[in-house]
N, C-alpha and C positions, 0 to 999 in steps of 0.2 A: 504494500500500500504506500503509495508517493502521496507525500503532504506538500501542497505547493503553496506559497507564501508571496503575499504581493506588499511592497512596500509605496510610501507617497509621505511627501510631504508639503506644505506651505513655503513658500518664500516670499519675504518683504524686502520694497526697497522704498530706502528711506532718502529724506535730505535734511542735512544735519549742518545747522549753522551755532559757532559759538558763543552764546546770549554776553559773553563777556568781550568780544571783538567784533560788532554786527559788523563793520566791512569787509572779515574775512573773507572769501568763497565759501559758497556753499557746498558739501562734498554731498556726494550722492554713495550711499552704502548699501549691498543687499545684504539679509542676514537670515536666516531659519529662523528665528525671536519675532513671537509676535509683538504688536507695539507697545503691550505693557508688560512683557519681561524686558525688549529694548532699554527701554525707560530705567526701569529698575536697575539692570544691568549695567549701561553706559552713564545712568547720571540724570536726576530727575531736572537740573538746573539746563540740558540743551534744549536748543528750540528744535523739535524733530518733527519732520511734515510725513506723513504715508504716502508713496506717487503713486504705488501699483502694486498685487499680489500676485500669485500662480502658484500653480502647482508643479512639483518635481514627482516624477513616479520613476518607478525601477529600485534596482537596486544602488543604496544610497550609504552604505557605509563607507564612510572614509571620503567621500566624492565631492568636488567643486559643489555649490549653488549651482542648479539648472540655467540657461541664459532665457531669457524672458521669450516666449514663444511666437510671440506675433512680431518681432524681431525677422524669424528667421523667414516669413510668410513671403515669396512672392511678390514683388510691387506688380500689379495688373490696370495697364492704362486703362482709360476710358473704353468703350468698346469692345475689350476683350474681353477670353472667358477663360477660367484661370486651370 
């Protein structure tokens, strides 16, 4: 008997500017945290915005964050059919 196992997870990406330097740049982070371990984590005092979610599936031990999926999509001009 095979036991088969499917893994997934969330990933956030954030923008993160430091409330003590506002003309720093703002850095853009993804992280598996959702925004209120983020927070906790990194420091309740940053200004941290949410830009986007997704999901990562497969297997996930040890592995980069997924890159954002509509990223990798196609651009299909006007007209076409994709």
């Amino acid at each position: 008997m095979a036991i088969q196992c499917f893994a997934e997870y969330r990933a956030y990406q954030y923008q993160v500017v430091d409330p003590y330097h506002p003309s720093s740049i703002p850095m853009i982070l993804t992280s598996s945290l959702n925004p209120v371990a983020f927070r906790s984590y990194h420091g309740q005092s940053l200004d941290t915005t949410l830009l986007r979610t997704w999901m990562c599936y497969g297997h996930t031990s040890r592995q980069k964050i997924c890159p954002y999926p509509i990223a990798a999509l196609p651009e299909v001009q006007p007209g076409e059919t994709p």
